[in-house]
C-alpha positions as CSV (number, residue, x, y, z in Angstrom):
1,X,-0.1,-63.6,-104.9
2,X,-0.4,-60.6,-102.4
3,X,-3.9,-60.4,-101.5
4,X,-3.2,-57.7,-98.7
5,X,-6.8,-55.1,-98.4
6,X,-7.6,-52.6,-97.0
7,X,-11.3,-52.8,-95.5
8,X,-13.7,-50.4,-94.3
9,X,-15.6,-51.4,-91.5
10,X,-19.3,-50.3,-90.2
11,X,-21.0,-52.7,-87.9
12,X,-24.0,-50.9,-86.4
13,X,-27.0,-52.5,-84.0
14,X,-30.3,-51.0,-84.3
15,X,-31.7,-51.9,-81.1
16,X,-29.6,-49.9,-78.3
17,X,-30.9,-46.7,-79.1
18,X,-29.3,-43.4,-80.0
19,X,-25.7,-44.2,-78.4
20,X,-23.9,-46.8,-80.2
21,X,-20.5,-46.4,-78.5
22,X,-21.0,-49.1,-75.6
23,X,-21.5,-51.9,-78.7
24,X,-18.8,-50.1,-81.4
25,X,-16.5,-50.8,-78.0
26,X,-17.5,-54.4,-77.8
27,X,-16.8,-54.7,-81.7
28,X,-13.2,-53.0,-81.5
29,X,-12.6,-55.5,-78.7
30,X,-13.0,-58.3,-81.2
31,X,-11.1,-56.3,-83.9
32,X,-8.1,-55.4,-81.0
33,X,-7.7,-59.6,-80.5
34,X,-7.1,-60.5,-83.7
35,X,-3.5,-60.6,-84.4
36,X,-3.3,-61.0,-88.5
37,X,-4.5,-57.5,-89.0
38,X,-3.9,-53.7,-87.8
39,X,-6.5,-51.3,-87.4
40,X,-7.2,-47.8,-87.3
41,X,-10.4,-46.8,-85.6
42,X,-12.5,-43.8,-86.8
43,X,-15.6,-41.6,-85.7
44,X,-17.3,-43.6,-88.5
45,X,-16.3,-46.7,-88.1
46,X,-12.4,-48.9,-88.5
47,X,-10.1,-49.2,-91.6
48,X,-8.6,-52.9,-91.3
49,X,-5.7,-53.8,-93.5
50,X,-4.6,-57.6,-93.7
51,X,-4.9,-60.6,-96.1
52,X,-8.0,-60.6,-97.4
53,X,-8.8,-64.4,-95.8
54,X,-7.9,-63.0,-92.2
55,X,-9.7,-59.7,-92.7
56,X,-12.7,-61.7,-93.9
57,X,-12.4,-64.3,-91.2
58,X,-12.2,-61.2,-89.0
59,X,-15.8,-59.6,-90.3
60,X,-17.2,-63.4,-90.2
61,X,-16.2,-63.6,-86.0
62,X,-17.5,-60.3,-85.6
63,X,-21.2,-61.3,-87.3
64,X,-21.5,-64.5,-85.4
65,X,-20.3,-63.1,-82.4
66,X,-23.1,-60.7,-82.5
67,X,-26.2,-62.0,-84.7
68,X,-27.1,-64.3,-81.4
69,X,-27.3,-61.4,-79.6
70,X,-28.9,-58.7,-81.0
71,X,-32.5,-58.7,-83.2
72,X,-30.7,-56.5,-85.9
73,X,-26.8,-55.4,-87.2
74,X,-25.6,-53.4,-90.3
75,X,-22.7,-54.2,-91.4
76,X,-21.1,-52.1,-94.4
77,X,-18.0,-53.6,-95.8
78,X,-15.9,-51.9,-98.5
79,X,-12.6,-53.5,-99.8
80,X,-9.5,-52.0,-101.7
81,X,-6.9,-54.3,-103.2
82,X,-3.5,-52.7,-104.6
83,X,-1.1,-55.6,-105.6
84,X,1.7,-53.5,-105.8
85,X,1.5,-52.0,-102.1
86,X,1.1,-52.7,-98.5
87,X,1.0,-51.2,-95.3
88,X,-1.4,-48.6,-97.2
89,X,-3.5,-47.7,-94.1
90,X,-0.9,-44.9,-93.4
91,X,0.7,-44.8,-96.2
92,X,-2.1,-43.8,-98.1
93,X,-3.2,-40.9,-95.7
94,X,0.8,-39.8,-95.9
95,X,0.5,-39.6,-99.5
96,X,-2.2,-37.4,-99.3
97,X,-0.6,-35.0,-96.6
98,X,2.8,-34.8,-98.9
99,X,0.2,-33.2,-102.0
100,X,-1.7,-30.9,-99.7
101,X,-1.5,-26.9,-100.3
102,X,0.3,-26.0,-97.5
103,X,-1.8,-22.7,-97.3
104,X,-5.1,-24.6,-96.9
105,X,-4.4,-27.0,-94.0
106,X,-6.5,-26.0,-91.0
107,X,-6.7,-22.2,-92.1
108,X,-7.7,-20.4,-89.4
C-alpha cells in the first residue's frame, strides 16, 4: 500500500523569547539531513511529504533531539493521506494556480 503524506510541521520552543528563528533553523537542519523525505519550508512552519513511517520517524528525531534541551516545545502535526497521488507538495499548489481567476492574482 502507498502510504506517501503529506505533513505539516510546527515545532515551536517557549523558552527563547520572542525570536524563534535561531531554533526553527536548528529544526530545519534536522529536517534538511533526512534523506526519505522533501520539504518545503514556510513562514509558519515546513510541509514534509514522505512515507508516513519515515515522516514520523522524522517528527520522533526532531522531539528527542530537542525535549533534553529545552524546558518546553509545541509541536503541531497535521497529516494528509491521498492513495491515489504523490509528489503532492507541488502538485497540489500547481493545481490550485491552474483554477485561479487570472484577474485576481496579485491585483494591484
Amino acid at each position: 500500500m502507498n502510504s506517501n503524506v503529506i505533513c505539516d510541521l510546527v515545532v515551536v520552543t517557549y523558552d527563547i523569547g520572542p525570536s524563534l528563528s535561531p531554533f526553527v533553523a536548528k529544526v530545519i537542519d534536522v529536517i534538511n539531513s533526512d534523506t526519505k523525505t522533501e520539504h518545503v519550508l514556510t513562514p509558519m512552519g515546513s510541509v514534509i511529504e514522505g512515507q508516513f513511517d519515515d515522516v514520523m520517524a522524522l517528527v520522533r528525531e526532531i522531539f528527542f533531539k530537542f525535549a533534553p534541551e529545552y524546558e518546553r516545545l509545541g509541536i503541531t502535526i497535521k497529516i494528509d493521506f491521498r492513495a491515489s497521488k504523490q509528489n503532492r507538495i507541488k502538485g497540489k499548489v500547481s493545481s490550485v494556480n491552474e483554477k485561479l481567476n487570472p484577474d485576481l492574482v496579485n491585483p494591484k
